[in-house]
N, C-alpha and C positions, 0 to 999 in steps of 0.2 A: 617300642622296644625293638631294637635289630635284632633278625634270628634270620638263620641261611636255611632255617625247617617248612618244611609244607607243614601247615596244620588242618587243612581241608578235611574232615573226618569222613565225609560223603563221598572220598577218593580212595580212601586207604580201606584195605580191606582190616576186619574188626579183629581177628587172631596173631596178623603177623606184623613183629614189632619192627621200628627198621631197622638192617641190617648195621647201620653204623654205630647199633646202639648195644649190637651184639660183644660179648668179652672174645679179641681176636687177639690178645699175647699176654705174654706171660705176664703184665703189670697187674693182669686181672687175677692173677692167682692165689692168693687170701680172700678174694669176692664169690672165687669160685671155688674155693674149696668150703664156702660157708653155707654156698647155694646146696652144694652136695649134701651138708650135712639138713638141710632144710626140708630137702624132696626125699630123705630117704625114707624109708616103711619105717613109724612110730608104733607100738601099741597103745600109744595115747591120743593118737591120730589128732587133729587138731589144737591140743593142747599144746604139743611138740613144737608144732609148727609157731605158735604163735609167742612161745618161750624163746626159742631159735630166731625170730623175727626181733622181739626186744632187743636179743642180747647182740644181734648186729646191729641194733640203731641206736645202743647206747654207747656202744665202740669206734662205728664207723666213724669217718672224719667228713665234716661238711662238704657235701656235693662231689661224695667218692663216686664215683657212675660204675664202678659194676656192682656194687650194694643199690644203688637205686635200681639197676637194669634189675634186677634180684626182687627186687621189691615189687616193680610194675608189674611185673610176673604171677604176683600174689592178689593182683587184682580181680581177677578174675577166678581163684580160687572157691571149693564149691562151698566151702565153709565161712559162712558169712562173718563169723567172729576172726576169721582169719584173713578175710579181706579188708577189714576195719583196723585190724593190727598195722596191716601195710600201708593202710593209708595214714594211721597217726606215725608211724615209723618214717613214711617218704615227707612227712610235715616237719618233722625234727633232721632230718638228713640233708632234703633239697636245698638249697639257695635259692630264697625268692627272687621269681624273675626268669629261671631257669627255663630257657625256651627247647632245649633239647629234650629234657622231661617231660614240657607238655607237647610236644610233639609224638614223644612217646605213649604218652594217654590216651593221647585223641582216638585211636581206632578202640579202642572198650567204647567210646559213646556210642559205637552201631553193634555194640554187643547184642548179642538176641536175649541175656537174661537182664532183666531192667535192676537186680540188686546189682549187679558190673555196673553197668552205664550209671548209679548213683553214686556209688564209690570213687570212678571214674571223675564224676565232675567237682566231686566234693574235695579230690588232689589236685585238681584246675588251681579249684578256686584257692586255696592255699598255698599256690604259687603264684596266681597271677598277679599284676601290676596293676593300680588305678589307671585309666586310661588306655590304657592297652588295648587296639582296637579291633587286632585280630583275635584276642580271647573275647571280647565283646561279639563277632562275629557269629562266635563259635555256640556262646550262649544265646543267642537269638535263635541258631537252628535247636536248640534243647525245648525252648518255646512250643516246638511243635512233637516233642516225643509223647506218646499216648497215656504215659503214667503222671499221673499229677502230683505226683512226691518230686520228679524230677522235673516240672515245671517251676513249682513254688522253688525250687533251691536256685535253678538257673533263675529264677527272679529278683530272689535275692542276692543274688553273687553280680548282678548288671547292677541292682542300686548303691552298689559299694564301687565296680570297678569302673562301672561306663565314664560316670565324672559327671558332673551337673553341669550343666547349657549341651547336652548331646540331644538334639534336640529330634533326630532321625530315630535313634534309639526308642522315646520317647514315647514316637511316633506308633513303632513296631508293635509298644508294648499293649496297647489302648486297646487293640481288640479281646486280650485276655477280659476286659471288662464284660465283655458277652457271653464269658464263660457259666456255666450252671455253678462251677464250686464255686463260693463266695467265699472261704479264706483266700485262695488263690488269686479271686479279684481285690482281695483288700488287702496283699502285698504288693498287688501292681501298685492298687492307686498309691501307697506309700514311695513306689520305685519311682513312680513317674513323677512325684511328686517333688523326689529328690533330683532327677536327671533330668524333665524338661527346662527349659528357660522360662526365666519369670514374664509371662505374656505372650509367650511364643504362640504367633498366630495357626498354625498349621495344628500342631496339637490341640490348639483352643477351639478349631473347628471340628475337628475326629470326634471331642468328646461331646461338643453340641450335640452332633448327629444322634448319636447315642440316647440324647432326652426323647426322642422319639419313639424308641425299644417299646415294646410291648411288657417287655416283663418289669415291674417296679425295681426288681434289686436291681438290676443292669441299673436306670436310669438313678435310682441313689449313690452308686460308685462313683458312675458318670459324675455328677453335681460335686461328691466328697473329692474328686480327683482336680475337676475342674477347680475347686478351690485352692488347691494346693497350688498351681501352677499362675494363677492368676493374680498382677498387681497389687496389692491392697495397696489403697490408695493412701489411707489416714499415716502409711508409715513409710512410704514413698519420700524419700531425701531431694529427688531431682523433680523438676516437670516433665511430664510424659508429652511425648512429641506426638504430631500428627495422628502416626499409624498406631503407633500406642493409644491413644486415645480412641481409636474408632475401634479395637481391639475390646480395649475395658468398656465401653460402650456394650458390644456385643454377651459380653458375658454378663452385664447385668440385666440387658433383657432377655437373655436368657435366662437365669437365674429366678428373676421376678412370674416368666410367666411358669415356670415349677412352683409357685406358690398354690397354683390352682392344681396342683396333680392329686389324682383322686387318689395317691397311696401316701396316708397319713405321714411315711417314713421318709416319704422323697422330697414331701413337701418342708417337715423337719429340717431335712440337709440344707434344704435350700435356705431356710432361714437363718441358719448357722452360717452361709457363704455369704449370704451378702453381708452377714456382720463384721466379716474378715475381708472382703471385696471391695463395699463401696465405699465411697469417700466421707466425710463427715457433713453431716447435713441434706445430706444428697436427698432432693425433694421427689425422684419419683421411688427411690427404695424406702422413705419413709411412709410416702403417702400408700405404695403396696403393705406394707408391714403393718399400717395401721386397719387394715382389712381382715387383719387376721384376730384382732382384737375381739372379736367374737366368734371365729372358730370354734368348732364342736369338739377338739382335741384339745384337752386342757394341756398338754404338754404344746403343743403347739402355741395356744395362745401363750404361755409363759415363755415360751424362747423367742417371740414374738417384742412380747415385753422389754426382756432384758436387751433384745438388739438394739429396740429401738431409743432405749435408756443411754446406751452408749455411742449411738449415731451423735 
């Protein structure tokens, strides 16, 4: 997407919007004479505000910019209901794509109140573009903000925008799998699942690493993620070349030796991957899988079962 905007948010300071975005003649005077009526003392205090907010986002005209400047304004407002007005109001206003907008967003991401910076990314993502690699950029630094409401959302808004075969992204994403919340890890593996490449080696080694974690969930993500992104082979149209092969190779013996993990749940995962992983017939995943045939986890032998039903 072309834009003549810095979007660096780690550059801009979090209060001051930039100047060009500011209303500097008189075209802006119906924007500003709305604004006026917005910021004046209510005694319904918030209520005012966010009636006052409708009634300019059901008039305004698509991508008026001093009703959006008006709006961005209200992001950071200390009335959460009234921060939420502006951002469904800047959803119906903007023009997707709108890189001047999110230019003007970007500094709430280094806001110091984390209700701002979630407001903030939540009108990102409502303007960004699939593919778009500077707001991709921009949600990889959200990755690392300290609130885990606004990691899961910048998670979700990369499995939509990033694009599938981004395979760097992918990359980024893999260590949220080490993380202690496990919803948070189980929209990664869905993200990544969506935006790695099918086999993509570099990715397909980040999450090996991972079966060695000490903790079981990490290593069960790990296994559910690595699934995701890996060959299957039984539904494979083309022949896998070389390095693809030594690739799919690798993930089944990986795969296989999780069959012996001492946590009942990772070893489950694993048997569920190679039923989507391996190829048909494949003599060392059956001859693993028939190991399990007496397993002490009756859920395990039965998934067991069914894989090997379908090999």
């Amino acid at each position: 997407m072309a834009s003549n905007f810095e979007y660096s948010h780690r550059s801009i300071g979090h209060r001051n919007l930039p100047s060009a975005l500011q209303p500097i003649d008189d075209s802006f005077g119906k924007a500003c004479e709305k604004e006026k009526k917005i910021t004046e003392p209510s005694p319904n205090g918030g209520s005012a505000t966010r009636a006052a907010i409708l009634q300019m986002s059901s008039t305004a005209a698509k991508g008026d910019r001093g009703v959006i400047t008006t709006l961005v304004g209200h992001l950071e407002n200390h009335d959460s209901a009234v921060r939420w007005a502006a951002v469904n109001a800047l959803g119906s206003v903007v023009v997707v794509g709108d890189a001047e907008t999110i230019a003007a967003v970007v500094p709430y991401l280094d806001h110091t109140t984390s209700d701002v910076r979630l407001t903030a990314l939540e009108v990102i993502g409502r303007i960004a573009v699939e593919g778009d690699s500077t707001t991709v950029a921009l949600l990889l630094q959200c990755l690392q903000d300290p609130v885990t409401g606004i990691q899961r959302l910048a998670v979700d808004m990369l499995s939509r925008i990033a694009g599938k075969g981004d395979s760097t992204t992918a990359q980024m994403m893999v260590p949220i799998l080490a993380g202690s919340d496990m919803g948070l890890s189980r929209a990664a593996v869905d993200a990544i699942g969506k935006i790695a490449p099918k086999g993509d080696a570099k990715t397909t080694d980040m999450l090996i690493r991972l079966f060695g974690d000490v903790d079981g969930g990490v290593r069960r993500v790990a296994v559910e993620a690595l699934s995701k992104i890996s060959v299957k082979r039984r539904a494979a149209s083309i022949e896998l070349d070389q390095q693809a092969l030594e690739v799919h190779d690798k993930v089944l013996q990986a795969l296989i030796l999780r069959l012996n993990d001492s946590v009942t749940a990772v070893k489950w995962a694993a048997v569920q991957a190679l039923g989507t992983v391996a190829a048909s017939g494949d003599a060392q995943t059956v001859n693993a899988l028939k190991q399990l045939l007496d397993d002490s986890d009756a859920g395990v032998k039965m998934a067991a079962a069914r894989v090997l039903e379908s090999l």
